[in-house]
C-alpha positions in Angstrom: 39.4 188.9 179.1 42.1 187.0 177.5 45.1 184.9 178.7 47.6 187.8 177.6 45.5 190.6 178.9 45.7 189.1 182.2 49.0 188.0 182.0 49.8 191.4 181.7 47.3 192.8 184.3 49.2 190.3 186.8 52.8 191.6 186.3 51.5 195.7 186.0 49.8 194.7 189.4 53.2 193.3 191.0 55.1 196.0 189.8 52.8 198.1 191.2 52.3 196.2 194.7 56.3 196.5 194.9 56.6 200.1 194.6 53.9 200.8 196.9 55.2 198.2 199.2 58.5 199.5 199.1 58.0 203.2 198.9 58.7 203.8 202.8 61.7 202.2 202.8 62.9 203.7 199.8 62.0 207.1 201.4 64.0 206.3 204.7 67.5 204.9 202.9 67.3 208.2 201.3 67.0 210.4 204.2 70.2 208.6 205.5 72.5 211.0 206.0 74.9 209.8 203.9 72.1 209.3 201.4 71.9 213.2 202.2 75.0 214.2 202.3 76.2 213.1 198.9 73.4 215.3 197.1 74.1 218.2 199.2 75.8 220.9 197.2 78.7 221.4 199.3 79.8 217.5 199.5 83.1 217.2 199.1 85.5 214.6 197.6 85.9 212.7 201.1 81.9 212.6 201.3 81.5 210.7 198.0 84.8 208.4 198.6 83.4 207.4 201.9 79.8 207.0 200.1 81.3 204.8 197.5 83.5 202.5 199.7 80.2 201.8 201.6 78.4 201.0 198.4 81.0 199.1 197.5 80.4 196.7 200.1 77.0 195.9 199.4 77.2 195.6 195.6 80.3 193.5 196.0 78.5 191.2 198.2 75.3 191.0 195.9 77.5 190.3 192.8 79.3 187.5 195.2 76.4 186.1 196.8 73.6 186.7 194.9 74.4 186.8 190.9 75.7 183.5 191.3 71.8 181.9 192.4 70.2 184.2 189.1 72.6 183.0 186.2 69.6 180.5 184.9 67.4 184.0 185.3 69.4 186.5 183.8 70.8 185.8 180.0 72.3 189.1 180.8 74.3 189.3 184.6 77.8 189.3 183.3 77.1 193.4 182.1 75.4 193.7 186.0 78.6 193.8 187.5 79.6 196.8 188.9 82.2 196.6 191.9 85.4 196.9 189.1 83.8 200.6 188.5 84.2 201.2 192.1 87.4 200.2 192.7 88.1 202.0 189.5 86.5 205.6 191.1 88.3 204.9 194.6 91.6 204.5 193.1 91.1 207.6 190.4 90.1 209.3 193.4 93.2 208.6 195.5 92.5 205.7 197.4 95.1 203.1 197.7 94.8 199.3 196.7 95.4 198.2 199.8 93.1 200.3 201.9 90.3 199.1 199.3 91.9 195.6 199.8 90.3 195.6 203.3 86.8 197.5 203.0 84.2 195.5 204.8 81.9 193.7 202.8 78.3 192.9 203.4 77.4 189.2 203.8 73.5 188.7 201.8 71.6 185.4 203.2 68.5 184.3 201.2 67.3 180.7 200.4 65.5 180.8 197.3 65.9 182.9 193.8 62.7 185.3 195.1 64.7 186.4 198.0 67.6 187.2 196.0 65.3 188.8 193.2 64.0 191.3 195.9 68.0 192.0 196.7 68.8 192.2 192.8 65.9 194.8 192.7 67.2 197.5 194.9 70.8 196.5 193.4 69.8 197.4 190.0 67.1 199.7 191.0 69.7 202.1 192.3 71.5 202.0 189.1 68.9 204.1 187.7 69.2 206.7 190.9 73.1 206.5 189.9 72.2 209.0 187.1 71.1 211.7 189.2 73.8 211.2 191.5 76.6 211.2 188.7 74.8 214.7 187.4 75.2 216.2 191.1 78.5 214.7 191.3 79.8 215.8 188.0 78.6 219.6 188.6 80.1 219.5 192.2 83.2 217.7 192.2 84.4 217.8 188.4 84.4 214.0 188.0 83.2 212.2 185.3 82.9 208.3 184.1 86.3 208.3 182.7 87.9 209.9 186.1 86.2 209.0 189.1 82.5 208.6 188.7 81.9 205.7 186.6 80.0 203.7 189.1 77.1 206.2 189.0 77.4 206.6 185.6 76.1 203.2 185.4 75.5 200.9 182.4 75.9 204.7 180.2 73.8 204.7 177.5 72.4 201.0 177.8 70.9 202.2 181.2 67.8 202.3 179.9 67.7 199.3 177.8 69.3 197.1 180.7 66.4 198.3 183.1 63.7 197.4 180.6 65.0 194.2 180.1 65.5 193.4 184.1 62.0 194.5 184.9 60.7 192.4 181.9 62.3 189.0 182.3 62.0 190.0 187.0 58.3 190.5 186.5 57.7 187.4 184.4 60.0 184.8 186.7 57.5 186.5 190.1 54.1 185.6 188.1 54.8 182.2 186.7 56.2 181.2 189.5 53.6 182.8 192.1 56.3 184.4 194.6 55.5 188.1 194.2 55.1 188.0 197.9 58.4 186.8 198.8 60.1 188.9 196.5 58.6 192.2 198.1 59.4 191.0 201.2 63.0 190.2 200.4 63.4 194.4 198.5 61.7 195.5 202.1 64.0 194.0 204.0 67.1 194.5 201.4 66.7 198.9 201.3 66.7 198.3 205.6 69.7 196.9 205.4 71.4 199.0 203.1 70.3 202.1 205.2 71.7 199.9 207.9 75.0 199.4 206.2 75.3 203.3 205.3 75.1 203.9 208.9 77.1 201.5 210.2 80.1 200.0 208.2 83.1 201.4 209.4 85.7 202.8 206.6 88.8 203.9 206.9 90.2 205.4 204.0 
């Protein structure tokens, strides 16, 4: 077997390891009932501004405490940001400045760039479940990227591209550097706290 062949055996098996690792938490943030709620047919425009300002309060506090730690990974993290589309959706939606002034905001602590890989993961993982989400949304409520939905819509047509590259250059930094482990670890623990967050951050809007 050659060097590349196992190179590539040893990221496919990470990847793999992850999802596997991962599935039952993944499985229980979506059976949150605000996880629920925004997919059911009859949500309504106060379901998905409520959903939204609680999103926003854990991507704004990724993209404030954790980008910063991946610049020297990521060639790419300045088109990662994704809190302006929020704001944008809360206040085409109706929600004053100042009420989204004063959303809470999740504080993320990790100590090394494998934790905050495994809380970039579920981050950007869930920009790719955005998509389904902004279909749902679109059919329910009217809203599009351009009036209320751009946060689900994501990175648009580079969605796909974006993704690719993340998993490629995500994979490569957990082999050569032997922290597959801790990364896993630190996506466990980052879709618990989310699904912690959903339940229990306190908006008023």
């Amino acid at each position: 077997m050659n060097e590349l062949t196992e190179s590539r055996e040893a990221l496919d098996l990470f990847l793999k390891n992850l999802r596997e690792r991962t599935g039952k938490n993944h499985k229980q943030l979506e059976e949150n009932r605000y996880s629920k709620v925004i997919l059911d047919p009859a949500v309504t425009l106060a379901d998905y501004q409520t959903y939204i300002a609680k999103l926003y309060g854990v991507t704004t506090a990724c993209e404030r405490d954790v980008y910063p730690a991946l610049g020297a990974v990521f060639s790419d993290l300045e088109e990662r940001y994704k809190t302006e589309q929020i704001t944008k959706d809360l206040l085409e939606t109706g929600i004053s400045k100042e009420k989204i002034a004063v959303l809470p905001i999740y504080q993320f602590r990790f100590s090394t760039i494998a934790e905050a890989l495994g809380v970039m993961y579920v981050l950007e993982g869930s920009t790719l479940g955005g998509r389904v989400l902004y279909k749902h949304i679109n059919q329910t409520l009217g809203l599009t990227e351009k009036n209320g939905a751009s946060y689900f819509w994501g990175y648009g047509s580079k969605t796909g591209i974006l993704w690719k590259n993340f998993i490629s250059t995500f994979t490569a930094y957990a082999v050569e550097n032997n922290c597959e482990e801790e990364i896993i670890t630190s996506a466990e623990h980052t879709f618990s706290i989310i699904d912690q967050w959903l339940s229990e951050a306190e908006i008023t809007l």
